[in-house]
VMD Tcl script that builds the backbone (N, CA, C; Angstrom):
set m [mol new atoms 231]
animate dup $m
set s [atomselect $m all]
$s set {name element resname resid chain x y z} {
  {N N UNK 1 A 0.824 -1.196 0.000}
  {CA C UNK 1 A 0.000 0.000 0.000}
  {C C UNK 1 A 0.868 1.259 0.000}
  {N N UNK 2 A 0.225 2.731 -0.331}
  {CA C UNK 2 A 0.729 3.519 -0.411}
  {C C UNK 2 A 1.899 3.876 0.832}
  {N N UNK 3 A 1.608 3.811 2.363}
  {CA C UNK 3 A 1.838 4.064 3.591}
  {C C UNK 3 A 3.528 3.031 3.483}
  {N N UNK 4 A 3.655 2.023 3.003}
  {CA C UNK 4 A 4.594 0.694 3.441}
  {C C UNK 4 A 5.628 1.172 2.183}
  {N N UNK 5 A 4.816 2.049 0.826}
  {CA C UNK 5 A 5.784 2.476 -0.089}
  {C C UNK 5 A 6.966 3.523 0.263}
  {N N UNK 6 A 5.589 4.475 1.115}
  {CA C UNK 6 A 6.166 5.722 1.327}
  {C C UNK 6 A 7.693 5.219 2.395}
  {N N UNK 7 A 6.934 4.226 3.659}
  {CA C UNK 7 A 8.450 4.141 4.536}
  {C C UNK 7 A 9.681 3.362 3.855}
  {N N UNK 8 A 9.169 3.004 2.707}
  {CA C UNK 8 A 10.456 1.764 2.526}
  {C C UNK 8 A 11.308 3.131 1.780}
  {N N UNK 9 A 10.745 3.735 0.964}
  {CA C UNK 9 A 11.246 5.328 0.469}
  {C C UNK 9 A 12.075 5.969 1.192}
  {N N UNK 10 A 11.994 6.121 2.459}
  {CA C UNK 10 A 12.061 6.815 3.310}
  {C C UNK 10 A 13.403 5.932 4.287}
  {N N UNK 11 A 13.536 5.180 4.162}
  {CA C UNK 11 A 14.411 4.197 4.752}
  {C C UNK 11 A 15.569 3.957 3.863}
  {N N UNK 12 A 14.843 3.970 2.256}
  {CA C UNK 12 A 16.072 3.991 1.691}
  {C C UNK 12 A 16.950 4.901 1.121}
  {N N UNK 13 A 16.344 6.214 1.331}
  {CA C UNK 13 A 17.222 7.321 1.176}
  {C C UNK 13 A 17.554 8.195 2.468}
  {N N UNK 14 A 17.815 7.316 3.626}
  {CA C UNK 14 A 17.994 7.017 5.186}
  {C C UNK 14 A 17.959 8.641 5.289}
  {N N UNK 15 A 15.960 8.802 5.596}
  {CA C UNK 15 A 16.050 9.811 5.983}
  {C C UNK 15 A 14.494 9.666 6.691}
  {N N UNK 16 A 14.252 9.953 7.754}
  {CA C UNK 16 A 13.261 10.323 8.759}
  {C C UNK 16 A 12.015 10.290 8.589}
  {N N UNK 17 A 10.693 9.227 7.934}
  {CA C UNK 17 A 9.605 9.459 7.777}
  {C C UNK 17 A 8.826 10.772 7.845}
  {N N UNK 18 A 9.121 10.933 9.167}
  {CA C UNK 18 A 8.684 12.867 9.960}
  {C C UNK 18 A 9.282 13.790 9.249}
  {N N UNK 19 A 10.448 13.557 8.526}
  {CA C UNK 19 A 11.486 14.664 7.932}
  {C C UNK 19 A 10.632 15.208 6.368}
  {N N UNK 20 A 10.549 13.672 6.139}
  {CA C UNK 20 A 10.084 13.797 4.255}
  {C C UNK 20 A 8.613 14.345 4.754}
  {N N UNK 21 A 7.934 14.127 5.622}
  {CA C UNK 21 A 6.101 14.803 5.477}
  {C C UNK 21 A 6.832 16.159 6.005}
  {N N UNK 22 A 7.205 16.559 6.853}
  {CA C UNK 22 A 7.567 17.987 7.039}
  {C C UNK 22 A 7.796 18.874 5.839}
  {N N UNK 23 A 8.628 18.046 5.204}
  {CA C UNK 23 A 9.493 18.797 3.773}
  {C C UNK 23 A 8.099 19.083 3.014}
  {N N UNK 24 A 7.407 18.057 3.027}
  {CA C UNK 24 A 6.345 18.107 2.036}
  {C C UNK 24 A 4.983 19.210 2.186}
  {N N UNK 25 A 4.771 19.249 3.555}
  {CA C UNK 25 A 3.778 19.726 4.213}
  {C C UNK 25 A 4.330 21.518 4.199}
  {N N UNK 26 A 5.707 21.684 4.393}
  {CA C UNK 26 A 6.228 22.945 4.261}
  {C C UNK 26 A 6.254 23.766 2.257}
  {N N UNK 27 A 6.583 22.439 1.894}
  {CA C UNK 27 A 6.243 22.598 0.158}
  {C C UNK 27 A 4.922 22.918 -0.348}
  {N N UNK 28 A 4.579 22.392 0.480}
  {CA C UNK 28 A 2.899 22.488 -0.099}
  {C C UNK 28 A 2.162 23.923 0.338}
  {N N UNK 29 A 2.712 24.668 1.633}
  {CA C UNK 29 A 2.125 25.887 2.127}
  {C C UNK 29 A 3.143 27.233 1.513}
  {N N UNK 30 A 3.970 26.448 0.668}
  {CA C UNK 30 A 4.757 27.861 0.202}
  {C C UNK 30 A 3.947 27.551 -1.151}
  {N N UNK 31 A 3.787 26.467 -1.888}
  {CA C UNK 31 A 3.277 26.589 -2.907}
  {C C UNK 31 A 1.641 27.507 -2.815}
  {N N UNK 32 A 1.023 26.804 -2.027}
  {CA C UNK 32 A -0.423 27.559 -1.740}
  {C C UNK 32 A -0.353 29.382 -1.698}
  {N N UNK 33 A 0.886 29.363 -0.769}
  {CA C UNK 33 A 0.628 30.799 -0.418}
  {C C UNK 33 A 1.354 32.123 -1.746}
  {N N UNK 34 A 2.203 31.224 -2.935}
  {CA C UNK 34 A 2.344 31.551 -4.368}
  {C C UNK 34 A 1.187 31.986 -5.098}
  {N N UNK 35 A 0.632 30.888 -5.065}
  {CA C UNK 35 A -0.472 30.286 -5.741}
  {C C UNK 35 A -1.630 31.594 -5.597}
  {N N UNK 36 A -1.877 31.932 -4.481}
  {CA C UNK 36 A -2.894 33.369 -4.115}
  {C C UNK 36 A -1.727 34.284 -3.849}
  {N N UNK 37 A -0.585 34.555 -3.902}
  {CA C UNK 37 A 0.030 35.538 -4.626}
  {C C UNK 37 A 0.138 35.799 -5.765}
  {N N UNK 38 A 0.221 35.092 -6.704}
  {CA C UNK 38 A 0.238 34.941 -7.994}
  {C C UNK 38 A -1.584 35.435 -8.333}
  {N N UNK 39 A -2.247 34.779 -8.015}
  {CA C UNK 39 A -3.654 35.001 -8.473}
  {C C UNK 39 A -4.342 36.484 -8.260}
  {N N UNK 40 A -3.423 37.153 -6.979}
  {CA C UNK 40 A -3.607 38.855 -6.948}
  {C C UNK 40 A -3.047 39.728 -7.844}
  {N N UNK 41 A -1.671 39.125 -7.770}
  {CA C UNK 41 A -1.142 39.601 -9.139}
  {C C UNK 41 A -2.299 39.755 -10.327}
  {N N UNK 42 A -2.419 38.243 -11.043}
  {CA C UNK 42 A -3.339 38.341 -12.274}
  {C C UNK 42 A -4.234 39.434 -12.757}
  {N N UNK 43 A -5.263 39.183 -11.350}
  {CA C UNK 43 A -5.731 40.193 -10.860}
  {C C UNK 43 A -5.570 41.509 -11.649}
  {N N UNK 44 A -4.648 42.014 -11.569}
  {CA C UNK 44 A -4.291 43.451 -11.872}
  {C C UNK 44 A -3.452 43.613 -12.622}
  {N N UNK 45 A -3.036 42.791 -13.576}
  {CA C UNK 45 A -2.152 43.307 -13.839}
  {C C UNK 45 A -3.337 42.444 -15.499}
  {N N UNK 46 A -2.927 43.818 -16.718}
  {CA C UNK 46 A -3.137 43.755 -18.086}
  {C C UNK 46 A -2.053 44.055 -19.298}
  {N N UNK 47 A -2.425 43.236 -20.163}
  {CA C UNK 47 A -1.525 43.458 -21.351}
  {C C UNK 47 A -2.208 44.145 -22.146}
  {N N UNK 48 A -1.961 45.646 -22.605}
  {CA C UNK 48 A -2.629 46.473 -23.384}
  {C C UNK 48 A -1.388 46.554 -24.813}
  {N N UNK 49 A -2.122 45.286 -26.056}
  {CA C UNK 49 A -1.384 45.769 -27.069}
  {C C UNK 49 A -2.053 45.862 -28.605}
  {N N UNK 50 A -1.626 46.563 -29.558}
  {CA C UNK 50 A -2.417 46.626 -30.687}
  {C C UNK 50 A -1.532 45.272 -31.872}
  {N N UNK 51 A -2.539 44.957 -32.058}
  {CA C UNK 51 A -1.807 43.541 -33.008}
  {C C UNK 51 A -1.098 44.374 -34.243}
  {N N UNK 52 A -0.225 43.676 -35.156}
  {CA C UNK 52 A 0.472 43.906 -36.023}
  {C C UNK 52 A -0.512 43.761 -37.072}
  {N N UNK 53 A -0.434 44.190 -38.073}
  {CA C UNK 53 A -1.546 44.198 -39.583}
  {C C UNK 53 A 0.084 44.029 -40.743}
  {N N UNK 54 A 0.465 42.729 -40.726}
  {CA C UNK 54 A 1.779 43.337 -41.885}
  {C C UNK 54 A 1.070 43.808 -43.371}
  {N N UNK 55 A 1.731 44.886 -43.999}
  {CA C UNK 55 A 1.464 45.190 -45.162}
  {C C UNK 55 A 2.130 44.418 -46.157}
  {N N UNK 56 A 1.377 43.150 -46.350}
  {CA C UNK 56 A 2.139 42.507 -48.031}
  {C C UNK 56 A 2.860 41.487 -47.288}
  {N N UNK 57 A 3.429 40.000 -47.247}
  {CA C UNK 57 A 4.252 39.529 -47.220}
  {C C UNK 57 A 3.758 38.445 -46.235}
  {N N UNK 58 A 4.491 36.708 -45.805}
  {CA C UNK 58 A 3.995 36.286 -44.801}
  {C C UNK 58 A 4.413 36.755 -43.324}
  {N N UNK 59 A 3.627 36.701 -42.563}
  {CA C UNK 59 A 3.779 36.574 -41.179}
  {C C UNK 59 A 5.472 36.322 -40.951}
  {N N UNK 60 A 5.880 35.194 -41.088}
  {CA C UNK 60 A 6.944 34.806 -40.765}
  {C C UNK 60 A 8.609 35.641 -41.068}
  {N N UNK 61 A 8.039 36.240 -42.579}
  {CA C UNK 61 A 9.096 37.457 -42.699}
  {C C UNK 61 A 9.032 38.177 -41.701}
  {N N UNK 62 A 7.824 39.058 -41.548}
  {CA C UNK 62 A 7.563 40.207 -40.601}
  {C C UNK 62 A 8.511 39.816 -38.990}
  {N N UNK 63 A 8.362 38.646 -38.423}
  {CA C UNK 63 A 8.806 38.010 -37.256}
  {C C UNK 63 A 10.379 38.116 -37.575}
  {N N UNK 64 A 11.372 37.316 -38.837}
  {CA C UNK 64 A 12.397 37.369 -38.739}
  {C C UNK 64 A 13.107 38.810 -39.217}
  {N N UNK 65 A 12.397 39.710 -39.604}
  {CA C UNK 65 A 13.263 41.028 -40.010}
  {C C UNK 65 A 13.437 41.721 -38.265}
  {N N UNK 66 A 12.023 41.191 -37.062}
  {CA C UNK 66 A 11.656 42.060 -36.245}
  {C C UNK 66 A 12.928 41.253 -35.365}
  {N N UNK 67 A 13.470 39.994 -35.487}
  {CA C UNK 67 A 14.442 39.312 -34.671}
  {C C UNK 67 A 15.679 40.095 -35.106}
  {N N UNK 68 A 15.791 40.223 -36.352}
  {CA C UNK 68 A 17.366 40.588 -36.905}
  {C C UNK 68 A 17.686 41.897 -36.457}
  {N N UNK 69 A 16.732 42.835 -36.467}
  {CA C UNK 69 A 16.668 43.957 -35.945}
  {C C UNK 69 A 17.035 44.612 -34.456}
  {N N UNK 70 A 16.592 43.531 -33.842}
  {CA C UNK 70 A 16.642 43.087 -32.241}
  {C C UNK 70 A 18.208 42.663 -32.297}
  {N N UNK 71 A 18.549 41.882 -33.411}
  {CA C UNK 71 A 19.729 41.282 -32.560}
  {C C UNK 71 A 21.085 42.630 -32.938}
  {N N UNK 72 A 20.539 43.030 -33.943}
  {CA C UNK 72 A 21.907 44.030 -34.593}
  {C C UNK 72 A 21.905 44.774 -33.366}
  {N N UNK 73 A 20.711 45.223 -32.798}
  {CA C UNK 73 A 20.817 46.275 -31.405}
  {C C UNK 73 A 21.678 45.617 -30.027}
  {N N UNK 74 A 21.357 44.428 -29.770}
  {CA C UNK 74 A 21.789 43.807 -28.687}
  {C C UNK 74 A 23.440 43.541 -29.151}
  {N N UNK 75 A 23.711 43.613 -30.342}
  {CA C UNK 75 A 25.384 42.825 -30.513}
  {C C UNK 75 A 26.036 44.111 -30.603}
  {N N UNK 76 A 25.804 45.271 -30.724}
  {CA C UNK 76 A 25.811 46.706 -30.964}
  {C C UNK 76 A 26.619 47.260 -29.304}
  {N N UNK 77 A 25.911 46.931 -28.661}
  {CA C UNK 77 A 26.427 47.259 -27.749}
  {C C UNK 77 A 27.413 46.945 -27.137}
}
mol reanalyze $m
mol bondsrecalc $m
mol representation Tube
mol addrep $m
């Protein structure tokens, strides 16, 4: 059963039954308390953007002229 998995686990990476639920039980209340940090965030926070309309050409040009452009600036420096 789950309980006889968990100790043999626990025995064989010779470490404290009490230790590994602690670890876990402490993992689990930082995750929670992310989790509704994160969700206040969401909350408030918006992405205000106007889409691209390319004039003439595929999509995919428009993307690699907008990379090359990007990179001449970043190697520039």
């Amino acid at each position: 059963d789950l309980w006889s998995s968990f100790k043999e686990y626990a025995s064989k990476s010779g470490v404290e039954v009490g230790k590994i639920l602690e670890e876990l039980i402490k993992d689990s209340l930082i995750e929670a308390e992310l989790d509704k940090t994160l969700a206040k965030i969401e909350e408030r926070y918006e992405i205000d953007f106007n889409p691209v309309e390319p004039i003439g050409g595929p999509i995919s040009t428009l993307v690699r002229t907008m990379k090359d452009e990007r990179a001449d600036r970043v190697f520039r420096r």
